[in-house]
Backbone atoms as SQL, in Angstrom:
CREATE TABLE atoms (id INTEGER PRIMARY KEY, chain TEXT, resi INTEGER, resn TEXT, atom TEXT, x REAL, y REAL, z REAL);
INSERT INTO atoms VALUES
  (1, 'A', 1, 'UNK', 'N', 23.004, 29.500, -3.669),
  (2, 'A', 1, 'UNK', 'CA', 22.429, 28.300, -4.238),
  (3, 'A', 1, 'UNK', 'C', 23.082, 27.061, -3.633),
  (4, 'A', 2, 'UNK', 'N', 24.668, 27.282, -3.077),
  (5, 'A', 2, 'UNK', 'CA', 24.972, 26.062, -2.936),
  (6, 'A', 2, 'UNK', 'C', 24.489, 25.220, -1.473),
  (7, 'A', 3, 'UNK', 'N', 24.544, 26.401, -0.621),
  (8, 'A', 3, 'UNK', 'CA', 23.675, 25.977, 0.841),
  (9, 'A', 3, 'UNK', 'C', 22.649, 25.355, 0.323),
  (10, 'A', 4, 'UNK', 'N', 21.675, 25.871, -0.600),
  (11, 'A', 4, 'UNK', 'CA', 20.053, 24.962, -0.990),
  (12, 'A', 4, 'UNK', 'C', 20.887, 23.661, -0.992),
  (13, 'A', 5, 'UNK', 'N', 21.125, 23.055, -1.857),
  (14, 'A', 5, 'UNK', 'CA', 21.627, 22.290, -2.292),
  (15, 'A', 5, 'UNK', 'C', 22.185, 21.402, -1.561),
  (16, 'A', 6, 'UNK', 'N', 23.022, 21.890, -0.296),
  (17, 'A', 6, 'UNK', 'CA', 23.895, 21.196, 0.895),
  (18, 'A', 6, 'UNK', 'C', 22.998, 21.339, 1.521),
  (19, 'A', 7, 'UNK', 'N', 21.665, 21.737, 2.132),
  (20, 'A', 7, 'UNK', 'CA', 20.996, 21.586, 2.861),
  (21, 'A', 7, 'UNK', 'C', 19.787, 20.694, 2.905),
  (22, 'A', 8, 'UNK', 'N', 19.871, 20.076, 1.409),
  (23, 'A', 8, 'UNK', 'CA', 18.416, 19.317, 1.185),
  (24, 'A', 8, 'UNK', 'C', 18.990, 18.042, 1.499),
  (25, 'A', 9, 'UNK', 'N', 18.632, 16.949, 2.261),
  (26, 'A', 9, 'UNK', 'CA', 18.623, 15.702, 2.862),
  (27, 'A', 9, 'UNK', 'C', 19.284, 14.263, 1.325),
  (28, 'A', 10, 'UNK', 'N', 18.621, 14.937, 0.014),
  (29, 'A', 10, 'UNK', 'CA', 19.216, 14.126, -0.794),
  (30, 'A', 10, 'UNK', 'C', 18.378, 12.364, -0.435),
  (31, 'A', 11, 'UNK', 'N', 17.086, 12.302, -0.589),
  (32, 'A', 11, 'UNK', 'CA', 17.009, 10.920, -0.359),
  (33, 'A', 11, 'UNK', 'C', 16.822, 9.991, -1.489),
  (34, 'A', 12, 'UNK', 'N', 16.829, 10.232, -2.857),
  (35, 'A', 12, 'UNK', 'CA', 17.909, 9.377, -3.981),
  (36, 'A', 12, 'UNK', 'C', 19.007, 9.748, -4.220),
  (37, 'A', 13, 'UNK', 'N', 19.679, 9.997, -3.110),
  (38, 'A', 13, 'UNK', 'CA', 20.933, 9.705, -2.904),
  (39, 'A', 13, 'UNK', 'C', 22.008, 10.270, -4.170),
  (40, 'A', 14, 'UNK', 'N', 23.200, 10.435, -4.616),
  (41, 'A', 14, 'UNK', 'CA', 23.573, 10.952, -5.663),
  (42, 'A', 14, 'UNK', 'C', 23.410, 10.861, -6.967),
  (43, 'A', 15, 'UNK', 'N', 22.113, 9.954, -7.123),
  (44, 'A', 15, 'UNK', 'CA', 21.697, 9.597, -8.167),
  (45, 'A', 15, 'UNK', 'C', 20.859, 11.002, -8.473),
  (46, 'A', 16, 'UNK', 'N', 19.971, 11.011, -7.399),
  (47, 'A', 16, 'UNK', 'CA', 19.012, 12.189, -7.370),
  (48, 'A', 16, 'UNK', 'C', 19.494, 13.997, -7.699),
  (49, 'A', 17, 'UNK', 'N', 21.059, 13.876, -6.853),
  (50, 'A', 17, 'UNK', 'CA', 21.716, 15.337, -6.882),
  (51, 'A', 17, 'UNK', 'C', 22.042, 15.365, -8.645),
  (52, 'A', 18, 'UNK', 'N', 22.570, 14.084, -9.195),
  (53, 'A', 18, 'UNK', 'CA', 23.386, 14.274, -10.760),
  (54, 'A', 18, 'UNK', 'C', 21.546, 14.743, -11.627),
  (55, 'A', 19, 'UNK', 'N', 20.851, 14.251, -11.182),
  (56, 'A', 19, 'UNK', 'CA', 19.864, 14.155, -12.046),
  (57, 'A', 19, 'UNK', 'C', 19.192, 15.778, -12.067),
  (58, 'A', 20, 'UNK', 'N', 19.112, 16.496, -11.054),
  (59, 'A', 20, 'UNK', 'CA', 19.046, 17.310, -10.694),
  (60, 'A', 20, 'UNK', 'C', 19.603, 18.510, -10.926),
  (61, 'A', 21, 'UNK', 'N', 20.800, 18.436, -11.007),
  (62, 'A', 21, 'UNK', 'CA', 22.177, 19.191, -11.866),
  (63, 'A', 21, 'UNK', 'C', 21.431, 19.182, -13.375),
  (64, 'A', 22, 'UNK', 'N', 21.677, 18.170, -13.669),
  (65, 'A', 22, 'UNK', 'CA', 21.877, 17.713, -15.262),
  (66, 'A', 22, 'UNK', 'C', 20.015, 18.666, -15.363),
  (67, 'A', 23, 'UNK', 'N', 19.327, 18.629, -14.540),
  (68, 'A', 23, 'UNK', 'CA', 17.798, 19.279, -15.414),
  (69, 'A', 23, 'UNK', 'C', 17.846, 20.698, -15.507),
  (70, 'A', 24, 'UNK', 'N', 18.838, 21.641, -14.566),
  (71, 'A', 24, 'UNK', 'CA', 18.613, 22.529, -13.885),
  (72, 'A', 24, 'UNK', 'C', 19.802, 23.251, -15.192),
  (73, 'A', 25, 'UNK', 'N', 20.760, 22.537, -15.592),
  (74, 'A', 25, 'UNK', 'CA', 22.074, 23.019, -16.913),
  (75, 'A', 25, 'UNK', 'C', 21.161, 22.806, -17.629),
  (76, 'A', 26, 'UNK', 'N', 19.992, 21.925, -18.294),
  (77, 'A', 26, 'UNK', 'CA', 19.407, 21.622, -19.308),
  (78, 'A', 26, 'UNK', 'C', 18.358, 23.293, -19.203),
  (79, 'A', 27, 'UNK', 'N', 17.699, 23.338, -18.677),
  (80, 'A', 27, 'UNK', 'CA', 16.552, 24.421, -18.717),
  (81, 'A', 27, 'UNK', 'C', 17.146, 26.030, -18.457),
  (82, 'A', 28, 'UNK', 'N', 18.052, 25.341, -17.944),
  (83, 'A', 28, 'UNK', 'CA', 19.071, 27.184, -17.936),
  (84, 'A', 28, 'UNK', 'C', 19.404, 27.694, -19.135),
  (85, 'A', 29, 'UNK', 'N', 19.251, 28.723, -19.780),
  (86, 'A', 29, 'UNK', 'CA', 19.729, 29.512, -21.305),
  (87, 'A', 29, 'UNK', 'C', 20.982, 29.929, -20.730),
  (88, 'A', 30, 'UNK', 'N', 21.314, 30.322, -19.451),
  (89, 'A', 30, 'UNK', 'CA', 22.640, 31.329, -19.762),
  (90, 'A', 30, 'UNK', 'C', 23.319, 30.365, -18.906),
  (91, 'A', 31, 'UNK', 'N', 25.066, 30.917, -18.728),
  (92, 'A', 31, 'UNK', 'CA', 25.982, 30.451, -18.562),
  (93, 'A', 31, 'UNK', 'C', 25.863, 29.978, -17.058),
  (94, 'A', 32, 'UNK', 'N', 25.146, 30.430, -16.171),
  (95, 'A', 32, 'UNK', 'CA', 25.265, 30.612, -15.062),
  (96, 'A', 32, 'UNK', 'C', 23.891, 30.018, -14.360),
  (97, 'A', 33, 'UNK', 'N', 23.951, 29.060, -13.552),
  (98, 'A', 33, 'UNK', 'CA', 22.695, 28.453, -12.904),
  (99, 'A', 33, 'UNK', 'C', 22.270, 29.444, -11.953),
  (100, 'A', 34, 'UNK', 'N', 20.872, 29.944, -12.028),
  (101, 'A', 34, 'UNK', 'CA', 20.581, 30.550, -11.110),
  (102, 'A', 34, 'UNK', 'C', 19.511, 30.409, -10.159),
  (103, 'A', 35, 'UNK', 'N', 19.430, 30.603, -8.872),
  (104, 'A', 35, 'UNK', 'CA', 19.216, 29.871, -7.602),
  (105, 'A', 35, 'UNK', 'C', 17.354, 29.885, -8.329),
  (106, 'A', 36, 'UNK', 'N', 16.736, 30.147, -8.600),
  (107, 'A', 36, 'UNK', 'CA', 15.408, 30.260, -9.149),
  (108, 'A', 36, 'UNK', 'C', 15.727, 28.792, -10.164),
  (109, 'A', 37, 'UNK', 'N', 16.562, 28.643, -10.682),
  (110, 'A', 37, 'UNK', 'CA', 16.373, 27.190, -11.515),
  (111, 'A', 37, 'UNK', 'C', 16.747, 25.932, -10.445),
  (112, 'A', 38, 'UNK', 'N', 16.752, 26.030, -9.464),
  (113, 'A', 38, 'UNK', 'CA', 16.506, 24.961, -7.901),
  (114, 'A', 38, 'UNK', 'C', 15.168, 24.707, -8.282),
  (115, 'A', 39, 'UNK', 'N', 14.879, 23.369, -8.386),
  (116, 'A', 39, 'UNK', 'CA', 13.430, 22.866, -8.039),
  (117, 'A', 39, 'UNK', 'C', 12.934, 23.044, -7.002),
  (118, 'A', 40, 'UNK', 'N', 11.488, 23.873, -6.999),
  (119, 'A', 40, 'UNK', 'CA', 10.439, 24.044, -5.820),
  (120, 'A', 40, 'UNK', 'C', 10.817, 22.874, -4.401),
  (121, 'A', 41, 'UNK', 'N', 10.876, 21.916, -5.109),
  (122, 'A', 41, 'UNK', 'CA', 10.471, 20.964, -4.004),
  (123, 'A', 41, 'UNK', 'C', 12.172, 20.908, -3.249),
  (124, 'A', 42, 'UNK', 'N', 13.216, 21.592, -3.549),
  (125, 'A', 42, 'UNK', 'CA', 14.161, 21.358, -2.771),
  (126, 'A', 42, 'UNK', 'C', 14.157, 22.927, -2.285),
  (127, 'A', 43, 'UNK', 'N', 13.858, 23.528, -2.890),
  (128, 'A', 43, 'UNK', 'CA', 14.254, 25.002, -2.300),
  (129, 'A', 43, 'UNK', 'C', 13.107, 25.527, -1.130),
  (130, 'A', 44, 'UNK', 'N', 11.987, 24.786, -1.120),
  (131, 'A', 44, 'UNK', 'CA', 10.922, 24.919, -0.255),
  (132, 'A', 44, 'UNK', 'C', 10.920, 23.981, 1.313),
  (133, 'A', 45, 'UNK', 'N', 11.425, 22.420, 0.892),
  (134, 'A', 45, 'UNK', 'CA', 11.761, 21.816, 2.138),
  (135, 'A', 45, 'UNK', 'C', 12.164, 22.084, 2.877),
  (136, 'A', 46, 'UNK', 'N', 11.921, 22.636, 4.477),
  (137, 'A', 46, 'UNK', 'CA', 12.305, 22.714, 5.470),
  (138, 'A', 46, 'UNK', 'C', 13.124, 21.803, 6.208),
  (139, 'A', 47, 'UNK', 'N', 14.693, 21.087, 5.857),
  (140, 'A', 47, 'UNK', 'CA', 14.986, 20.745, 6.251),
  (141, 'A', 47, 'UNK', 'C', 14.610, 18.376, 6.895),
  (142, 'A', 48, 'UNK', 'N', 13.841, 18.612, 5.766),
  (143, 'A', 48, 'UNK', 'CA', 13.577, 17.201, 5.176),
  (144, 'A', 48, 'UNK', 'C', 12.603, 16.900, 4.310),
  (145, 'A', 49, 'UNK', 'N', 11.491, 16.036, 3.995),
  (146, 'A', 49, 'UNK', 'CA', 11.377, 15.694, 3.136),
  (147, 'A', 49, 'UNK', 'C', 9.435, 15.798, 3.925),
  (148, 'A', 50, 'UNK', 'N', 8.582, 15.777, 2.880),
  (149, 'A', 50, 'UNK', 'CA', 7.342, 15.963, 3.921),
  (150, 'A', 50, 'UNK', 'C', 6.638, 14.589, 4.491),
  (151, 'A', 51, 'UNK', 'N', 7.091, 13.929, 4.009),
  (152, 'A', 51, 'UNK', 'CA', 7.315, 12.634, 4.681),
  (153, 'A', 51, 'UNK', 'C', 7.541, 12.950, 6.151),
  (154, 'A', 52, 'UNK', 'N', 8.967, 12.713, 6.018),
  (155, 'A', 52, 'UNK', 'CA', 9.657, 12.624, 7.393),
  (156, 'A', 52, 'UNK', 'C', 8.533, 13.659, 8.376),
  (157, 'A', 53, 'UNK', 'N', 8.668, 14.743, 8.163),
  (158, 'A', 53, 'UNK', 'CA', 7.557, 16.136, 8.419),
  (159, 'A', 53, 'UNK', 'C', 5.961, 15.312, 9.315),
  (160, 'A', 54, 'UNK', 'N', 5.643, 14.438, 8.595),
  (161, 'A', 54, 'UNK', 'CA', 4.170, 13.667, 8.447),
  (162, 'A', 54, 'UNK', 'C', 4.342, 13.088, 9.315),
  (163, 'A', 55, 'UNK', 'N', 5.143, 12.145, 9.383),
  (164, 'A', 55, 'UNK', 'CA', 6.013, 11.161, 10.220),
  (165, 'A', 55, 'UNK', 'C', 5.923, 11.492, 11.571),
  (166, 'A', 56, 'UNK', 'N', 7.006, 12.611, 11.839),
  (167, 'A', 56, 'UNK', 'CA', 7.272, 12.965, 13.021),
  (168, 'A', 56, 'UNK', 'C', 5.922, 13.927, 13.426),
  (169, 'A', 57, 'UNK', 'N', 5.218, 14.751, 12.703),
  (170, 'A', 57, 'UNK', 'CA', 4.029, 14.913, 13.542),
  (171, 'A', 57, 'UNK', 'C', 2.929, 13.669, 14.036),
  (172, 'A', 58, 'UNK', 'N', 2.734, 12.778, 13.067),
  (173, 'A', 58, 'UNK', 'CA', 1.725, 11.540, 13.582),
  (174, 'A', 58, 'UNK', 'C', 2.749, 10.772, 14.997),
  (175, 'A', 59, 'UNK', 'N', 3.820, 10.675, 14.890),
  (176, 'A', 59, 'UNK', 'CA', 4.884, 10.249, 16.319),
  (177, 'A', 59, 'UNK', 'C', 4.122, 10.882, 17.632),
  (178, 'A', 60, 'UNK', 'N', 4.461, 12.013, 17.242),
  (179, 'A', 60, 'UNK', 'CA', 3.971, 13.159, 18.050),
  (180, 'A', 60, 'UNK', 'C', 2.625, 13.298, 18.650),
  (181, 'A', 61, 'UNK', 'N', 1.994, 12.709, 18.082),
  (182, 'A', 61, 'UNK', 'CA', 0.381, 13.244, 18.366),
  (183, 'A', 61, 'UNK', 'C', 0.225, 11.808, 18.881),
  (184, 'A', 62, 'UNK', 'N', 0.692, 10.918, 18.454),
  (185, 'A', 62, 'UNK', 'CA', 0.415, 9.412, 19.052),
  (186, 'A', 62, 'UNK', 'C', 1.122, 9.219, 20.525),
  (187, 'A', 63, 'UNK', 'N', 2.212, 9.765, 20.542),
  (188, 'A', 63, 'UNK', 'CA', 3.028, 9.864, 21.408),
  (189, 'A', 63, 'UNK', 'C', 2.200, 10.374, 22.842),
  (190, 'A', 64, 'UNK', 'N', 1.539, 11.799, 22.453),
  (191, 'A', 64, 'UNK', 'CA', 0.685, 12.486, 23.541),
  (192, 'A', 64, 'UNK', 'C', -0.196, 11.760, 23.734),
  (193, 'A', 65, 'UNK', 'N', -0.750, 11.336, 23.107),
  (194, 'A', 65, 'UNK', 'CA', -1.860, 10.382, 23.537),
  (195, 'A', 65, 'UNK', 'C', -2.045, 9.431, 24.071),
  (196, 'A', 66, 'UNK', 'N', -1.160, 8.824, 23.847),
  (197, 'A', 66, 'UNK', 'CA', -0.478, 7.432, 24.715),
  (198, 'A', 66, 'UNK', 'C', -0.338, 7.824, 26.201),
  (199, 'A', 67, 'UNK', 'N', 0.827, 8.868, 26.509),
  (200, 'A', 67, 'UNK', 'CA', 1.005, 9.509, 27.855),
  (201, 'A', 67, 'UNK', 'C', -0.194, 9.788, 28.227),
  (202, 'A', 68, 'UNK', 'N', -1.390, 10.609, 27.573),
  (203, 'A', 68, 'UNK', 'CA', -2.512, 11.008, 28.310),
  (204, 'A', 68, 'UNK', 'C', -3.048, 9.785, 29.070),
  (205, 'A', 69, 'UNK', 'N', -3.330, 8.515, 28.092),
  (206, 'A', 69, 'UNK', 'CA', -4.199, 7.635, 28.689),
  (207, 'A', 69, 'UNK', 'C', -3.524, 7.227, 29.640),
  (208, 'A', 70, 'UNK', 'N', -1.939, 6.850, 30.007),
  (209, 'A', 70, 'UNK', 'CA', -1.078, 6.091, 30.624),
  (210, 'A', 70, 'UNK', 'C', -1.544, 6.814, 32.267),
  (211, 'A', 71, 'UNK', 'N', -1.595, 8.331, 31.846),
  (212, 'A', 71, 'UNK', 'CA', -1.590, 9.169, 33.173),
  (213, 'A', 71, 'UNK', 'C', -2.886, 8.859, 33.815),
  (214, 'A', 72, 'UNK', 'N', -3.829, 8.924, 33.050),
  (215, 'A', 72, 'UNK', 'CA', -5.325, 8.660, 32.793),
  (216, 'A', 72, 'UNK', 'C', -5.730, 7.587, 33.881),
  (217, 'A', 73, 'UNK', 'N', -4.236, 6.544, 33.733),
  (218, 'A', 73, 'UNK', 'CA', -4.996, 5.140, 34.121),
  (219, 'A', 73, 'UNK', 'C', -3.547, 5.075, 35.433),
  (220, 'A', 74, 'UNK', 'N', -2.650, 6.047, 35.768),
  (221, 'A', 74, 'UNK', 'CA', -1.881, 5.594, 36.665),
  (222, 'A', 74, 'UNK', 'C', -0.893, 4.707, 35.776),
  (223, 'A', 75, 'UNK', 'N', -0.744, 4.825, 34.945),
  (224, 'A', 75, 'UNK', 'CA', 0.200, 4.170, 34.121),
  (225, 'A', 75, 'UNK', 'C', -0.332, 2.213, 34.182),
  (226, 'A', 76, 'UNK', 'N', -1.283, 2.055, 34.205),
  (227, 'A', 76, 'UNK', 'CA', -1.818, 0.824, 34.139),
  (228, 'A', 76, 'UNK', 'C', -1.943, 0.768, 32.372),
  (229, 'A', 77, 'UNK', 'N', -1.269, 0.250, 32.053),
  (230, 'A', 77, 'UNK', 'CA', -0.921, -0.395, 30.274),
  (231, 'A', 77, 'UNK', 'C', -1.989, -0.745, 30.031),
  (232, 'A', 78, 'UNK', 'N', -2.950, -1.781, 30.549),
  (233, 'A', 78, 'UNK', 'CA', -3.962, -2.648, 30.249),
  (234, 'A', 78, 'UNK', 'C', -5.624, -2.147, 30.518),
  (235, 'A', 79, 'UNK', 'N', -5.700, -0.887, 30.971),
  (236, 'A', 79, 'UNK', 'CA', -6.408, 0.314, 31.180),
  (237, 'A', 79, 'UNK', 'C', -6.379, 1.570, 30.598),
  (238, 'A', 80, 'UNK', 'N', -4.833, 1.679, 30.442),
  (239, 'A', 80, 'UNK', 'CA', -4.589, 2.414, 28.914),
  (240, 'A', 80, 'UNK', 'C', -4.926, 2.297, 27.651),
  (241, 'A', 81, 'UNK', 'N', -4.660, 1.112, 27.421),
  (242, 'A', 81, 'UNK', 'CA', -5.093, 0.267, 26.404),
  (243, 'A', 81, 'UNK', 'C', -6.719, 0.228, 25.722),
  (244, 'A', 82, 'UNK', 'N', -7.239, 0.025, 26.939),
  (245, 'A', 82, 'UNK', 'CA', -8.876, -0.118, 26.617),
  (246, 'A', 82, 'UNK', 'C', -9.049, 1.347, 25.890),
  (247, 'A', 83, 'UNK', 'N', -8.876, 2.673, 26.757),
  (248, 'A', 83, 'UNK', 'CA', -9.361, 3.856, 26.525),
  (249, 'A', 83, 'UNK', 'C', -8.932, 3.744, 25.335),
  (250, 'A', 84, 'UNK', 'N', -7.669, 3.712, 24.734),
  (251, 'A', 84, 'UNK', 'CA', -6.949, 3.882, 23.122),
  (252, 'A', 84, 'UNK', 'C', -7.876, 3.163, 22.559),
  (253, 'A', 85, 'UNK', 'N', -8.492, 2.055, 22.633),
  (254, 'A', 85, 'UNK', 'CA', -9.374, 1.130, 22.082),
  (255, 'A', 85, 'UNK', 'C', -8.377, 0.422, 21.132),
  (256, 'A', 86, 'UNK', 'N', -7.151, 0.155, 21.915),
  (257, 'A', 86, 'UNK', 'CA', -6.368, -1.130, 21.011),
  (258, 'A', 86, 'UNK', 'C', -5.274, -1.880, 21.824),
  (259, 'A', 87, 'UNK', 'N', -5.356, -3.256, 21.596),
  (260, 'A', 87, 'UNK', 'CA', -4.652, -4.504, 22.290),
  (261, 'A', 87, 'UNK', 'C', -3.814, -4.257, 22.942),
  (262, 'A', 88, 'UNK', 'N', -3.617, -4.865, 24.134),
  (263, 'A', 88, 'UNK', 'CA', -2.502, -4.387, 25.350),
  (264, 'A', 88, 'UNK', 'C', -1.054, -4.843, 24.804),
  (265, 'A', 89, 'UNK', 'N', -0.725, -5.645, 23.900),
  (266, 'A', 89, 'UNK', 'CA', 0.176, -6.115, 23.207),
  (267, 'A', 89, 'UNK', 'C', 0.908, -5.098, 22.458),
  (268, 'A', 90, 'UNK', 'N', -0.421, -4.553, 21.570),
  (269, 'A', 90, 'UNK', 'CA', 0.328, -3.410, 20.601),
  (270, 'A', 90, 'UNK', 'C', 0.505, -1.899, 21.133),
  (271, 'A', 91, 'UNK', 'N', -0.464, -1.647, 22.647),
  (272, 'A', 91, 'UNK', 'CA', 0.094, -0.239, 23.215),
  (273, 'A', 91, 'UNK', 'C', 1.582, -0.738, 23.662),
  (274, 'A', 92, 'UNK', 'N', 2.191, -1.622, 24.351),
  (275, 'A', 92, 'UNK', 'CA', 3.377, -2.354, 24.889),
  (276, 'A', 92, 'UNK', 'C', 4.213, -2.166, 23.680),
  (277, 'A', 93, 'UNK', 'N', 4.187, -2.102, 22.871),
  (278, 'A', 93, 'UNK', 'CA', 4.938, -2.004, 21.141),
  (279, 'A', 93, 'UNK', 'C', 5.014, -0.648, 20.801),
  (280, 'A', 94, 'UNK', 'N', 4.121, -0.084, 20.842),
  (281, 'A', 94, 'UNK', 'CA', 4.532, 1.264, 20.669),
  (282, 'A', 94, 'UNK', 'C', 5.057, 2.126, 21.366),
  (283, 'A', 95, 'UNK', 'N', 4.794, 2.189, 23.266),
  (284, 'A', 95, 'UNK', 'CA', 5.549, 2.674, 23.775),
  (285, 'A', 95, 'UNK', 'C', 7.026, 2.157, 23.407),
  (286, 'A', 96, 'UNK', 'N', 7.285, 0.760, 23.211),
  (287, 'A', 96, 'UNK', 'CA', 8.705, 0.808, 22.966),
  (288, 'A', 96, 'UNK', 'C', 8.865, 1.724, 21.488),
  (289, 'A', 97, 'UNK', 'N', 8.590, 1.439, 20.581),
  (290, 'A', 97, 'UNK', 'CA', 8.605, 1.797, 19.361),
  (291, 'A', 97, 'UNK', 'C', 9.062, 3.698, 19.579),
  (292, 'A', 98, 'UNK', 'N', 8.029, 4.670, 20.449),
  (293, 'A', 98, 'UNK', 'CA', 8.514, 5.664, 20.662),
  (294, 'A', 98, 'UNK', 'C', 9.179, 6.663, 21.797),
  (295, 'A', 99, 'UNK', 'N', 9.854, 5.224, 21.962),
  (296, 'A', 99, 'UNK', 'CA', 10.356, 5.911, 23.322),
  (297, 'A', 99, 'UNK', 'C', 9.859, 5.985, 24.593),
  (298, 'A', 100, 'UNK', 'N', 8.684, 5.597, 25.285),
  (299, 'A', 100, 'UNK', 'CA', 7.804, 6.149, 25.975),
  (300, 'A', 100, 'UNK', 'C', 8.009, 5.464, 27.661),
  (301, 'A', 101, 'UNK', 'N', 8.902, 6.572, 28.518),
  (302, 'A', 101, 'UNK', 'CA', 9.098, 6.030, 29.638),
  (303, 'A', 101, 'UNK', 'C', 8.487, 7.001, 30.720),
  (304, 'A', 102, 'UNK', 'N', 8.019, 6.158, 31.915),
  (305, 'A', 102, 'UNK', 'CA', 7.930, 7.309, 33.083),
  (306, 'A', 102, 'UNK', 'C', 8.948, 7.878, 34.029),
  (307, 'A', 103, 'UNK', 'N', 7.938, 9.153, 33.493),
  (308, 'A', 103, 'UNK', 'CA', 9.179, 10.183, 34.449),
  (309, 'A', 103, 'UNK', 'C', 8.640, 10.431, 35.996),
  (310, 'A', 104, 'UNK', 'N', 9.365, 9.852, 37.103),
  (311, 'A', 104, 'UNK', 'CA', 9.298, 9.992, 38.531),
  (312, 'A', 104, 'UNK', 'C', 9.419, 11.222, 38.955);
């Protein structure tokens, strides 16, 4: 149980772990917390939160897409841009935003 526990990201912070404790002693009958009284949503997270999860796949998929058009157009930004069907300003923003450099 205690790995669950050390392994969940914690994003209300120790407010969230005491609160958590305190539900898990409350609903327990016997002396002993047992790993089944872990809330679903921490014992199921893979290692963050499904957020973050959401996050980094939409990164991801935006990310490829960006490169496709970039390749698409010879790395011409402003030809890239058109195909994405959005402002040469804000493709310029997001490549910074995710990183997005060419590789020679």
């Amino acid at each position: 149980m205690f790995a669950i526990l050390e392994n969940y990201p914690w994003p209300g912070n120790a407010r969230e772990l005491k609160n958590t404790v305190e539900r898990m002693a409350i609903l327990t009958p016997s002396d002993r917390i047992p790993e089944e009284a872990v809330p679903l949503e921490i014992r199921v997270t893979p290692g963050g939160s499904p957020a973050a999860s959401l996050q980094d796949t939409r990164d991801s998929a935006e990310r490829a897409s960006i490169i496709k058009a970039l390749d698409q157009t010879s790395w011409n930004v402003s030809g890239a841009a058109r195909l994405l069907g959005i402002e040469r300003t804000n493709l310029h923003k997001r490549i910074r935003a995710l990183g997005i450099t060419r590789e020679i």
